[in-house]
C-alpha positions in Angstrom: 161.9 169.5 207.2 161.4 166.0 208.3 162.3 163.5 205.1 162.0 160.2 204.5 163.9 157.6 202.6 166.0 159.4 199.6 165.6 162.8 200.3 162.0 162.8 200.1 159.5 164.6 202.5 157.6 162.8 205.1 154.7 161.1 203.6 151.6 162.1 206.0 148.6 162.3 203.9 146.8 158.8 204.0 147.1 158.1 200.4 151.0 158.7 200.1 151.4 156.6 203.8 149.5 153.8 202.2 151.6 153.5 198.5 154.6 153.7 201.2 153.7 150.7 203.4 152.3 148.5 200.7 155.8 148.9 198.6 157.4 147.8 202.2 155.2 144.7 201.9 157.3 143.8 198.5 160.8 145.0 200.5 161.7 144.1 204.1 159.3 146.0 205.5 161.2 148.1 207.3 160.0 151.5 205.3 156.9 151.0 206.4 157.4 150.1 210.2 159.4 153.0 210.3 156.7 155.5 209.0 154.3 154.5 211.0 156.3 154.9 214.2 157.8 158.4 213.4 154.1 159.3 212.6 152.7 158.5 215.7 156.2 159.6 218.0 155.1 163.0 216.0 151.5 163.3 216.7 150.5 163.7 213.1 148.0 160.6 213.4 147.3 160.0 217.4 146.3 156.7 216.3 149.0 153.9 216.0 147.3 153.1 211.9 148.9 150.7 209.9 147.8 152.3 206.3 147.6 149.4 203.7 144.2 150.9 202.3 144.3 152.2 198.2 142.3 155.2 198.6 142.4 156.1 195.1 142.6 154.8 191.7 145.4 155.1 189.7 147.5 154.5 192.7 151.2 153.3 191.8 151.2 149.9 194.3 147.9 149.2 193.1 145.1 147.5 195.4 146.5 143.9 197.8 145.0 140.8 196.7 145.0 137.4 198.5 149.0 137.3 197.5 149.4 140.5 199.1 147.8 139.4 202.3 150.3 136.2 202.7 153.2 139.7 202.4 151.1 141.6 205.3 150.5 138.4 208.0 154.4 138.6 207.3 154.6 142.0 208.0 152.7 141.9 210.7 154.6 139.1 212.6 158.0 140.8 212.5 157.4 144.4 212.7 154.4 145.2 215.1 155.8 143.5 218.2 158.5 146.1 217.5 156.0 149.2 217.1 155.1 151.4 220.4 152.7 149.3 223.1 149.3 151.0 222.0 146.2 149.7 220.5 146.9 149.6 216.9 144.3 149.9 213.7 144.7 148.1 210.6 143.2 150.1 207.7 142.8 147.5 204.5 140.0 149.4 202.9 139.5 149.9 199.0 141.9 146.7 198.2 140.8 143.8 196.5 140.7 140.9 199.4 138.5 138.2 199.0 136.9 135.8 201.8 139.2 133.4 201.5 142.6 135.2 202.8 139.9 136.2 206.0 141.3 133.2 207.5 144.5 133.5 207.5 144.5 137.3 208.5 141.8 135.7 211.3 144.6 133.8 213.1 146.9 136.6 212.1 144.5 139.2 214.6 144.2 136.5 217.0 148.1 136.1 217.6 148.7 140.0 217.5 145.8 141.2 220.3 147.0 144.8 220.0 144.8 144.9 216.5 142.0 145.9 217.9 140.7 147.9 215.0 139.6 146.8 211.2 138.8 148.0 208.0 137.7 146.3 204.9 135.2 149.0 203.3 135.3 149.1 200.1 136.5 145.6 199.0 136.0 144.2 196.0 136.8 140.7 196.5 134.3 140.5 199.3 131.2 140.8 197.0 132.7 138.9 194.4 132.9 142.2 191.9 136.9 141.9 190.9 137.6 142.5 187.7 137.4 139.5 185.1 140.8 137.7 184.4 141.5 138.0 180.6 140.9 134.6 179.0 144.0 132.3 177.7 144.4 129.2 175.7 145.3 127.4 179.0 141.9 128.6 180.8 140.2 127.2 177.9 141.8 124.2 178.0 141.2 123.9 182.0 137.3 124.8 181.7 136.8 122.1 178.9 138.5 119.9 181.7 136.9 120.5 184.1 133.2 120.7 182.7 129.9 119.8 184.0 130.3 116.3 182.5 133.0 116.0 184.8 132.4 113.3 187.9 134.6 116.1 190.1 132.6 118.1 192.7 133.7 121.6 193.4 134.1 122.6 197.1 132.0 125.0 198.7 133.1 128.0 198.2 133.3 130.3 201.5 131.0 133.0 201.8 132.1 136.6 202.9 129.6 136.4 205.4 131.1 132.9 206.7 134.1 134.5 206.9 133.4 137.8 208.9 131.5 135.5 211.4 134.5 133.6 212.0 136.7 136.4 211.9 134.9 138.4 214.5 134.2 135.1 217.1 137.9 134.2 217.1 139.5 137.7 217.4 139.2 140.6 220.0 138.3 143.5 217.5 136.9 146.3 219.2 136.8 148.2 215.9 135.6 146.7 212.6 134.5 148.5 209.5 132.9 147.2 206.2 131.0 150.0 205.0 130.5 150.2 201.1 130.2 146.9 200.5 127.0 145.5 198.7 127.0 141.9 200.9 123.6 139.7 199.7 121.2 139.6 202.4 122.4 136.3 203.7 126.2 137.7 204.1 124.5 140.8 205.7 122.5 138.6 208.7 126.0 136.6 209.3 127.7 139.7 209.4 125.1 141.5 211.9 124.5 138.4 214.5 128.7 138.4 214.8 129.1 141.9 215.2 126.4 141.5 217.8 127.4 138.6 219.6 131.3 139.8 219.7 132.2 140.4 223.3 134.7 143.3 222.3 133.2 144.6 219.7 131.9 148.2 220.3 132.2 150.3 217.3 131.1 149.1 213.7 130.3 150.4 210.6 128.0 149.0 207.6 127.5 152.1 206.0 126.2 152.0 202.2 125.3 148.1 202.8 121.5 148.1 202.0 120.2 147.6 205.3 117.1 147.1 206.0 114.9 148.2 209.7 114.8 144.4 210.6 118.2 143.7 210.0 119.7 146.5 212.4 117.3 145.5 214.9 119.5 142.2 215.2 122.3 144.5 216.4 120.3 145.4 219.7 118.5 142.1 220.0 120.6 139.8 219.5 122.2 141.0 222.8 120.7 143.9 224.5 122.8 146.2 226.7 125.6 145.7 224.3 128.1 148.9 224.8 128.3 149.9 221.3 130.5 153.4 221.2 129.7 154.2 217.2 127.4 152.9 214.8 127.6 153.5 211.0 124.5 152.4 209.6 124.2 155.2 206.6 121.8 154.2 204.1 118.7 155.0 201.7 116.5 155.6 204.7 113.0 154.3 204.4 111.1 155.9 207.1 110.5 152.7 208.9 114.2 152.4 209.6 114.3 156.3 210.7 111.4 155.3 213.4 113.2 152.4 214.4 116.6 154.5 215.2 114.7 156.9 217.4 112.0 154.7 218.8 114.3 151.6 219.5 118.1 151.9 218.6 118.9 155.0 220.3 117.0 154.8 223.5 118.1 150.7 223.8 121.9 152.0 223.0 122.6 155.0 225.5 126.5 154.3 225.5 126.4 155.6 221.7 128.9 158.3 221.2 128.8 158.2 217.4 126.1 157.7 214.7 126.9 158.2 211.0 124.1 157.9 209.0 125.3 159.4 206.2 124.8 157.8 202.8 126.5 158.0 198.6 123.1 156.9 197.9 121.2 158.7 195.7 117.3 160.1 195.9 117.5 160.0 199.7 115.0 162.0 201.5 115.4 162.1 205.4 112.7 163.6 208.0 115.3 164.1 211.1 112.9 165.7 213.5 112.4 161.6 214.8 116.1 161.3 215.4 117.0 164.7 216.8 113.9 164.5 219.2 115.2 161.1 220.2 118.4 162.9 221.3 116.8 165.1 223.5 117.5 162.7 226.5 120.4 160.7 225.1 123.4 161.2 227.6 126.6 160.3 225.1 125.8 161.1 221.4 128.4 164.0 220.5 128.5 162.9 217.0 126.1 162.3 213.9 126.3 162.4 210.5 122.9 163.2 208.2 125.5 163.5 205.0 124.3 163.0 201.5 120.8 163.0 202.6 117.6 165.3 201.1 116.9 167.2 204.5 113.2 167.8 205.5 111.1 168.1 208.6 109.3 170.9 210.7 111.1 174.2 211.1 109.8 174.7 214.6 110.3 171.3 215.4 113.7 171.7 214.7 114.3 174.9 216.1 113.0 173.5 219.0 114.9 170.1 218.9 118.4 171.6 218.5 117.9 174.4 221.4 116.9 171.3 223.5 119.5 168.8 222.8 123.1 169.4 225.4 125.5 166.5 224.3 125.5 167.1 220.5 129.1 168.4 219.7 129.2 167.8 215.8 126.7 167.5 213.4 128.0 166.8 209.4 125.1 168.0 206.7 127.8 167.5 204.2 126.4 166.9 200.7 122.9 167.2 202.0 119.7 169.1 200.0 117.9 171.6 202.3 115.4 174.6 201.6 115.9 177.8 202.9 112.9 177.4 205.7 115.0 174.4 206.7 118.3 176.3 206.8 116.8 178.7 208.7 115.4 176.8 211.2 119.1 175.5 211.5 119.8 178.7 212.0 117.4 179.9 214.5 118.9 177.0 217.1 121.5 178.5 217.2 120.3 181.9 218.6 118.4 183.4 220.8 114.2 183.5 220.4 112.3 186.4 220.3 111.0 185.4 223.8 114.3 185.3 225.7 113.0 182.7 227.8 114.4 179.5 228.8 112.7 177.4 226.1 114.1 180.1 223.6 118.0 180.1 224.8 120.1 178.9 221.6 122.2 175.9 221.8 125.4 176.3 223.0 126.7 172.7 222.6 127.4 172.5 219.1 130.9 173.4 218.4 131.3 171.4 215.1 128.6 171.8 212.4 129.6 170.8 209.0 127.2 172.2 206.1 126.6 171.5 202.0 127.6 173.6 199.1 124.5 174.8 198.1 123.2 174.5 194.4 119.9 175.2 194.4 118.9 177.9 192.0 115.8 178.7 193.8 117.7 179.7 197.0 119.2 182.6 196.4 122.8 182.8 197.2 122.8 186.0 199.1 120.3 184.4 201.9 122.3 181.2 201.8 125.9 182.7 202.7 124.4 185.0 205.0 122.7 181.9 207.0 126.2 180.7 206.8 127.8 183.4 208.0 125.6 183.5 211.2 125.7 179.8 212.1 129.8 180.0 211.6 129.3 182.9 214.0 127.4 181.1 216.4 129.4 178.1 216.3 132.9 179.7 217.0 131.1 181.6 220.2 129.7 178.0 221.5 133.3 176.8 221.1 134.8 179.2 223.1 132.0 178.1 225.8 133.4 175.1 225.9 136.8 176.1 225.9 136.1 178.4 229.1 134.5 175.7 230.8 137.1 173.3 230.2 139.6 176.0 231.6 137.6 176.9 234.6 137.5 172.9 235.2 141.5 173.1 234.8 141.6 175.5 236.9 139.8 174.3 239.7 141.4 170.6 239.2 144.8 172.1 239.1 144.6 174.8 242.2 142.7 171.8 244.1 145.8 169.9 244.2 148.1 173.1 245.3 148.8 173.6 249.1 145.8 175.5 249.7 143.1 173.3 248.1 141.9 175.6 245.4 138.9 177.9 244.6 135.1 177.2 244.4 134.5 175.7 240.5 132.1 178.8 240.0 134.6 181.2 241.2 137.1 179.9 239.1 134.6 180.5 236.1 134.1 184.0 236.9 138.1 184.1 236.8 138.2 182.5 233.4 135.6 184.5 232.2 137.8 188.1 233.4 140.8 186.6 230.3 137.6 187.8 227.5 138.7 186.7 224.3 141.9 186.0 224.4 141.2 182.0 223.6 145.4 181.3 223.3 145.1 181.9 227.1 141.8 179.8 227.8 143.6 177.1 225.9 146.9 177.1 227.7 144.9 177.1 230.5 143.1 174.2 229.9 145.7 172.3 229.2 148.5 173.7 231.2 147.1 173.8 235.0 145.9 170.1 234.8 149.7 169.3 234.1 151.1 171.8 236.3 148.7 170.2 239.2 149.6 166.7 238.6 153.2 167.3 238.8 152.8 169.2 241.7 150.2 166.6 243.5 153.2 163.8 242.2 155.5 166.0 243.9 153.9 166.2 247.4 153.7 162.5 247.3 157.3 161.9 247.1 157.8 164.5 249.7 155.7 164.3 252.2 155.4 168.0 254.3 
């Protein structure tokens, strides 16, 4: 068993990584450079994460402040020019950071390039929400001093919007998250016209922000044929902001590999035949998130958008409300039609589909867990689609670069297809040939006949 510091166990859950590395912050550090290398060297994040989030409260270290930030640009600038040479993330979500230590973690980012990825969700000091400082004799003392009688101006106090804005045109993010914040409308337009104007930027998240139809449509024109990757623009969704997704922000944004439109928002109610008929013809989207919505729209519609749709891999209904004619049409996609025609083959693209816990007395629980039951079904079969195909891909990349230049692609299906169920062979095959090839293609090179 792998252990760390005094006997204890690895940390690898976020929540006990990030107590570790923000008690480093108050050592030398070196705890926490440590963990996050051995992490990474052992594949159990694949990202190179620096944890200094406080997912929970109650947490021992308790949330960074400004004072804490002065600790992490420290940090930063001794131990991650030691860390491995990969794009690294820097997860400062849930603390209690306000707009005025942006600056100096600004400059911070812009000396340390290999931060390419950002999160402040959840941050209290950015919408001016910390908790009140208990009142002394000496704050008395200091506001009687210093009242409006007083001659003094105050400075200007900088805005989290101001702040963001400056952040994101002086650094080369290419990740930056703020989800969970309630910004005023003013810090929400700064914060939209940087993220679209950033040059690198091509994955953001505003999630749980408020936002409104016209203020998303600054993200696509402010700069249009801006590569965005992901998009998290969850929200209460008015219906003019579900036409504007379909009608504008998806068709204007065909690099999109991600969309999370899920919401914590209560008294949502989403119609998503707009958005999945919008991803009929997309060409990237693999991933999108309806969570914590109330789920309505045409059953056949559905049905019919679902069978049509070839890219979407993962689709998360977590904490959503749905009816049993909706759950069925869910359902339905995902098999064959009575017809057993082309317009009635199921989809077979979906391999991740993650569903609510269903509390509605009015559905009876014996129709809702054997709906489950079929789509779980349905969904392990199209995964093991995609697994074959991947294989037979393998397979024909890997016998292409052998001696005698390999099989035909569909041949080399049919082959894959003769192994049946046995998916621990599909996998090693999948993964194994393309290896096997490239050594032997490296191989050849070095030895030429």
């Amino acid at each position: 068993m792998a252990l760390f510091g005094h006997g204890q166990v690895l940390p690898t859950t976020v929540a006990d990584r990030s107590q570790v590395m923000r008690f480093s912050l108050r050592e030398d550090g070196g705890p926490g450079a440590w963990l996050t290398n051995e992490i990474f060297d052992r594949g159990i994040d694949t990202d190179l994460t620096l944890c200094f989030g406080c997912p929970a409260q109650g947490d021992e270290q308790g949330p960074l402040t400004d004072e804490g930030v002065k600790s992490l640009v420290g940090w930063i600038g001794r131990w991650v020019p030691l860390l491995p040479d990969v794009p690294i993330k820097l997860d400062l979500s849930g603390n209690q950071i306000t707009a005025r230590s942006l600056r100096s973690l600004a400059e911070c980012l812009k000396r340390h390039p290999r931060i390419q990825g950002l999160d402040l969700c959840r941050n209290q000091g950015l919408t001016g929400l910390l908790p009140a400082k208990p009142k002394t004799a000496r704050r008395a003392i200091g506001k009687t001093w210093t009242s409006p009688r007083s001659t003094q101006r105050k400075k200007q106090q900088l805005t989290a919007g101001e702040a963001i804005r400056q952040l994101l045109a002086t650094t080369s993010l290419q990740e930056f998250r703020v989800s969970d914040n309630p910004f005023s409308p003013a810090d929400r337009a700064l914060i939209l016209q940087a993220a679209a104007a950033s040059p690198t930027l091509c994955k953001f998240d505003m999630s749980n922000c408020a936002l409104s139809a016209a203020e998303v449509e600054v993200l696509i024109g402010e700069v249009p044929g801006k590569k965005w990757r992901h998009l998290g623009l969850g929200t209460n969704l008015k219906q003019a902001m579900v036409n504007f997704i379909a009608n504008h922000l998806l068709p204007a944004t065909p690099t999109l590999v991600s969309l999370d439109l899920g919401t914590t928002e209560p008294y949502s109610s989403l119609d998503v035949i707009p958005v999945l008929r919008a991803l009929e013809n997309h060409p990237c989207l693999k991933t999108l998130s309806l969570a914590g919505h109330g789920l309505r729209g045409d059953a056949k519609m559905l049905t019919e958008a679902l069978r049509l749709n070839k890219v979407l891999r993962t689709l998360d209904l977590s904490r959503c409300t749905m009816d049993c004619a909706f759950f069925e049409a869910l359902t339905n996609s995902l098999k064959w039609g009575a017809a057993r025609d082309e317009a009635s083959k199921p989809n077979h693209a979906l391999t991740r589909l993650i569903l609510t816990t269903f509390d509605d007395p009015l559905f009876p629980r014996d129709q809702q867990e054997s709906l489950a039951r079929m789509c779980a079904i349905a969904i392990d079969r199209n995964r093991h689609l995609t697994l074959r195909a991947h294989a037979a891909e393998a397979f024909h990349a890997g016998l292409w670069s052998s001696p005698w230049k390999g099989l035909p692609l569909p041949l080399c299906s049919l082959i894959v297809e003769q192994l049946g169920d046995d998916k621990t062979s599909v996998r090693n095959l999948a993964t194994v040939v393309p290896a096997r090839g490239a050594r032997t293609a490296g191989w050849r090179v070095g030895k030429p006949g």
